[in-house]
N, C-alpha and C positions, 0 to 999 in steps of 0.2 A: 488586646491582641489574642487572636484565636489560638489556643496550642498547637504544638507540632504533631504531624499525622504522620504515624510509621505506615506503611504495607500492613503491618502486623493487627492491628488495630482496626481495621476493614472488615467486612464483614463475611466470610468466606461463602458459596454458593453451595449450593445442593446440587452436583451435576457433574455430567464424566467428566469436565475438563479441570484440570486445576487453576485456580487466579479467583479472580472475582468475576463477580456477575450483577448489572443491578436492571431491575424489572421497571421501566415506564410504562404506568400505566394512563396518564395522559396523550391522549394519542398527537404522530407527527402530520403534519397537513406534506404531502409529498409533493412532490411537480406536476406527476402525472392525474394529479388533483383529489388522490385518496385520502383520507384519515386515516391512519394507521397507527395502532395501536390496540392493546399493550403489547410492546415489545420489549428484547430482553439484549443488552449489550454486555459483553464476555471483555475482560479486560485484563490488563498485566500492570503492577507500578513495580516502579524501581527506588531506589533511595527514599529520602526523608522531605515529607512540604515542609518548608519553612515556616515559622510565624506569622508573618503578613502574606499568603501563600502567593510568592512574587518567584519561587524558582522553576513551575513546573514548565515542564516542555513536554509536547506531542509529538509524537514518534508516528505515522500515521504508512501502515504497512502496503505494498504492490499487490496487487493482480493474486499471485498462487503464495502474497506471506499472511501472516495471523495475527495476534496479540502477542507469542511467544517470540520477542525481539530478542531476548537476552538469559533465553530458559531451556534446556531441553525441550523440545518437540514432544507433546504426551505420545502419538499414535509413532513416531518414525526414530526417537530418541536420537535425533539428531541437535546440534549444537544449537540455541538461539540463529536468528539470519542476518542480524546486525550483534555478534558478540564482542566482533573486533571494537564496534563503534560504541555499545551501551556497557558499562561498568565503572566500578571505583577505580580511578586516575584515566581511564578512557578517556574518550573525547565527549561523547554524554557521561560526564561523572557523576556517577549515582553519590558520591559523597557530597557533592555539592550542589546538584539539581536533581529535580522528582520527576522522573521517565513514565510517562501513560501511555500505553499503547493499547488501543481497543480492536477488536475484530469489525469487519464493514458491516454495517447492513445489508442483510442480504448474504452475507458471508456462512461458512458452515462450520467452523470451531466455537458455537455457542452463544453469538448475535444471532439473533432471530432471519432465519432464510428459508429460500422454498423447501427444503429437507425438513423445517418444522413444522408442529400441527398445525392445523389452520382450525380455532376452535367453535368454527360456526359449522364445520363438518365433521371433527373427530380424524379427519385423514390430511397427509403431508400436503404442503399448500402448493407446493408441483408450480404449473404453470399459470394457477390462480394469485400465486405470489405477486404485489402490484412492482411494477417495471422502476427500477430506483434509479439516481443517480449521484453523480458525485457529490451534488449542495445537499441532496439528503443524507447522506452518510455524513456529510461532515454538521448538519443539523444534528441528528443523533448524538454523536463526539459532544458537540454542545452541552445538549442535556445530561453528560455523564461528567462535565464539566460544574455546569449546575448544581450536580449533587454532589460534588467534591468540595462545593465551595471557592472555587477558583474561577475569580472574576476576571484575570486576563492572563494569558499564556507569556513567559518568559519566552520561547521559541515556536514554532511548528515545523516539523521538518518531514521531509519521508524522499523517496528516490520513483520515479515512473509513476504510476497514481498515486501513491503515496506525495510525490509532488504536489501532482494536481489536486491532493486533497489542502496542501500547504497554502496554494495560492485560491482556492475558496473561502480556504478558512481567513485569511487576508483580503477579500474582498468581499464576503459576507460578512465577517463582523472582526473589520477590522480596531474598534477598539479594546478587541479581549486578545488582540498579539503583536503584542512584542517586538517578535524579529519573525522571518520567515526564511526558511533555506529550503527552495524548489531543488532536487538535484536528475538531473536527466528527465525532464517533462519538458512539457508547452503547454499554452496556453487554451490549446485545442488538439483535438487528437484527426491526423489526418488521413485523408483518403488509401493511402497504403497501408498506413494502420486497420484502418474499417477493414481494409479487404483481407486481412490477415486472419484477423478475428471472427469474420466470417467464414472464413476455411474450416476452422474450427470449429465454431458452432455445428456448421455443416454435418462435422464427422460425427461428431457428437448425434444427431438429430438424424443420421442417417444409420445408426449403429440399431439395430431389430429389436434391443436391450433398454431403448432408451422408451419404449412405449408409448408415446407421445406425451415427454414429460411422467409419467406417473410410475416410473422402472420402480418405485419404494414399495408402493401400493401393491405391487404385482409379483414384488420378491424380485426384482430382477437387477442389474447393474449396468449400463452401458459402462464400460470400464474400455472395451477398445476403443471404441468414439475419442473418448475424455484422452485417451496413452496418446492417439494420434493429435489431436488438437494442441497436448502439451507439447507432444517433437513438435510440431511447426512452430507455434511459439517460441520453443526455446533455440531455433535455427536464431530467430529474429534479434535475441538477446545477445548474442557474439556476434563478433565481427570474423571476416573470413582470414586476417591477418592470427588472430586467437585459433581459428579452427584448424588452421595450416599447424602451426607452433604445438599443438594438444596434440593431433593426428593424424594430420597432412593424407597419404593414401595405404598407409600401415594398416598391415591386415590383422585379423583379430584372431589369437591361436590358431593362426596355421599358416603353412610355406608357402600356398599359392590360393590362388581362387577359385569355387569350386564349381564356377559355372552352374551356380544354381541361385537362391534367393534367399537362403539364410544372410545373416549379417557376416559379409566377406570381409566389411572393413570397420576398424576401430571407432569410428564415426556412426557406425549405422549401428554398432553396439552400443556405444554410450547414449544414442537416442532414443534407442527402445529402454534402454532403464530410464530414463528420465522417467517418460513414459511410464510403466509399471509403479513405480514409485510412486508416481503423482495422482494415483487413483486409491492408491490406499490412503490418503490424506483429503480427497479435493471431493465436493461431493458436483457431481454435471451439471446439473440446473441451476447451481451459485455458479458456475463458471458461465453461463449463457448470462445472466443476471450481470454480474459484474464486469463481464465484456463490452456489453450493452450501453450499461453505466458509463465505461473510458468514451466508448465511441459516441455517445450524445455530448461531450464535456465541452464547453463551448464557451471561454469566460466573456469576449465579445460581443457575443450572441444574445447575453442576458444583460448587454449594456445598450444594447441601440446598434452593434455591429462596432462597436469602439472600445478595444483593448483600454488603452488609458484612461476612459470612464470609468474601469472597474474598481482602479484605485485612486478614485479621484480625491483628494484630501488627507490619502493615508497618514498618519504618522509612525508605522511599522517600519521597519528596517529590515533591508533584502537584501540575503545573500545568494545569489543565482550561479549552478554548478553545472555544468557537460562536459560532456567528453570525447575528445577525437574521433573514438573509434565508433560513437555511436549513432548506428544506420536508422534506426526506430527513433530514435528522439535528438535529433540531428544541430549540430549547436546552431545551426541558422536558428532553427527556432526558439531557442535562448535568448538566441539577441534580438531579434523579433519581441519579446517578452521585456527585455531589457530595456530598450528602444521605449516601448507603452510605459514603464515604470518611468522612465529619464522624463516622458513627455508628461507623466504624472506630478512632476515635483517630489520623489519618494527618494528617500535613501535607498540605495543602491549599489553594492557589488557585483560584478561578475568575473569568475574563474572558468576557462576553456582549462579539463585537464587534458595532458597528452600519456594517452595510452593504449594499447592494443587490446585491450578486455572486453569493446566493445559497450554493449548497455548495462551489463551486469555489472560493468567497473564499480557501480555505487557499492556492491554486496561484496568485494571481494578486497584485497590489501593493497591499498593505494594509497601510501605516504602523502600524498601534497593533496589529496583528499581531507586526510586526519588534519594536516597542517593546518587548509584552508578553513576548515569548518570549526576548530579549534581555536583558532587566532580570531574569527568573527565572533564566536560567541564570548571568547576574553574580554572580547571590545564593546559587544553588547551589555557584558554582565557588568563592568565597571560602569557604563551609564544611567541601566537599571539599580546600581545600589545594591546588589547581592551580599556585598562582602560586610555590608551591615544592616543583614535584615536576620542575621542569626540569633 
């Protein structure tokens, strides 16, 4: 039996972010057909691998989250974005399973993205950076897998591509998982979505700052671009039931409106901070990158146009989560998803929660969330033998 492996024992990086960092130097063959490589995946563990290292689970982050699941924030010192969910007696409990969470490729907290050198020029790799997508991100995860030692995943979980990275890593190699908990995804990202993210990009790309990709190179920041792209996104993550209930048409420090353009109302102020916020964190050309990524995700598409080919044989066990209130990832397409797993022969759950919080429900305190995904992985872990592999 191989020893138990603390966090602590890892091998710390050389670089502004805290956590680990480990450098593949064998390069990844991508979709869009490049080799690439060396690159460098930025990561977070939590708790203790077991012995036979049969507890860990992948935690695999959304769109604007990072490796910091369960840590302060270095740059915003804000709370981890799953704290509620990742800890000892949580529902990922670090006392009894080992929590990885890596940054995406392509990502800019310390995985290799276009914000990094590109070392055949000495300058940021901008829009030379090659076009990724979700099976390569979760390819990478692999490899940081690989060097753990960890031949199959006890879970993979994550909420919106974090999802979608769940159910790749289940139908790309489904004999290194375990269980799988998709929560607020589908199995493709669709036409509303595309055109969403393309608003964004847009803003982005049309902002004087963004220099055609090389704002780094230039000293420059598109920073309005990126504020505007995050308001529109983050309209898409609430529901208008949530936006009414937070703001409804309540004006922002003041008694009336001033007939002009500033932020009249509590709504148009909380979205410019979003906004603001999310550029001192987010760098623009991962956000073109990574949107890119959601809107190519296609898990049908890479089977022949047949959903339950992709888990044709699994022996994984699936727990599939949505929610009432969410317009972006809509529980039709759950059961759409549910539907290809049934037709699959695969174990299978599914939970519709009801709540008004819209798509962010996965990120925020939702009782029969904790319940459901708690109870599933009790059920899983007494199958897999957890409770004697200590």
């Amino acid at each position: 039996m191989a020893s138990a492996i603390s966090p602590r024992t890892l091998k710390r990086p050389d670089h502004d972010w805290p956590g680990y960092r480990l450098t593949v130097d064998d390069p990844l063959r991508l979709d869009c057909g490049v080799d690439f490589g060396p690159f460098t995946i930025a990561y977070q563990t939590y708790g203790t691998l077991n012995r036979d290292r049969s507890n860990a689970i992948m935690v695999c982050h959304a769109l604007s989250g990072d490796q910091y699941v369960a840590d302060p924030h270095p740059i915003t010192g804000k709370p981890g974005w799953w704290e509620t969910m990742v800890g000892p007696g949580l529902v990922l409990d670090t006392s009894r399973y080992f929590v990885i969470c890596a940054n995406v490729l392509g990502g800019c907290m310390g995985t290799t993205g276009p914000q990094d050198i590109d070392p055949a020029t000495g300058e940021p790799w901008a829009l030379s950076f090659p076009v990724i997508t979700v099976r390569d991100m979760v390819r990478a995860q692999k490899r940081l897998l690989d060097h753990l030692g960890i031949e199959s995943l006890f879970c993979v979980t994550g909420g919106s591509m974090g999802g979608m990275q769940a159910l790749q890593w289940a139908a790309s190699f489904p004999e290194r998982v375990f269980a799988a908990v998709p929560i607020a995804c589908a199995a493709k990202h669709s036409a509303q979505n595309i055109a969403f993210h393309e608003v964004g990009r847009q803003a982005i790309m049309a902002d004087p700052n963004w220099r055609g990709g090389n704002y780094l190179r230039e000293d420059a920041n598109p920073s309005a671009g990126l504020a505007v792209a995050r308001m529109a996104a983050h309209i898409t993550y609430l529901s208008e039931q949530a936006l009414h209930r937070k703001f409804g048409r309540n004006l922002q420090d003041r008694r009336a409106i001033t007939y002009g353009f500033d932020a009249d109302f509590q709504v148009e102020s909380y979205l410019r901070h979003q906004g603001s916020t999310f550029v001192d964190r987010f760098d623009a050309n991962s956000y073109l990158y990574i949107t890119r990524a959601m809107d190519y995700f296609d898990l049908a598409a890479e089977h022949g146009g047949s959903l339950s080919s992709a888990f044709k044989g699994t022996h994984s066990r699936f727990c599939v989560i949505s929610f009432t209130s969410d317009w972006l990832f809509p529980t039709s397409e759950s059961r759409e998803l549910v539907h290809a797993l049934n037709a699959a022969a695969a174990n299978v759950s599914f939970v519709e929660i009801e709540t008004d919080n819209g798509h962010d429900a996965f990120l925020l305190h939702e009782p029969e969330l904790f319940e459901t995904l708690r109870g599933f992985l009790s059920g899983c872990a007494e199958h897999r033998g957890l409770t004697r592999s200590w």
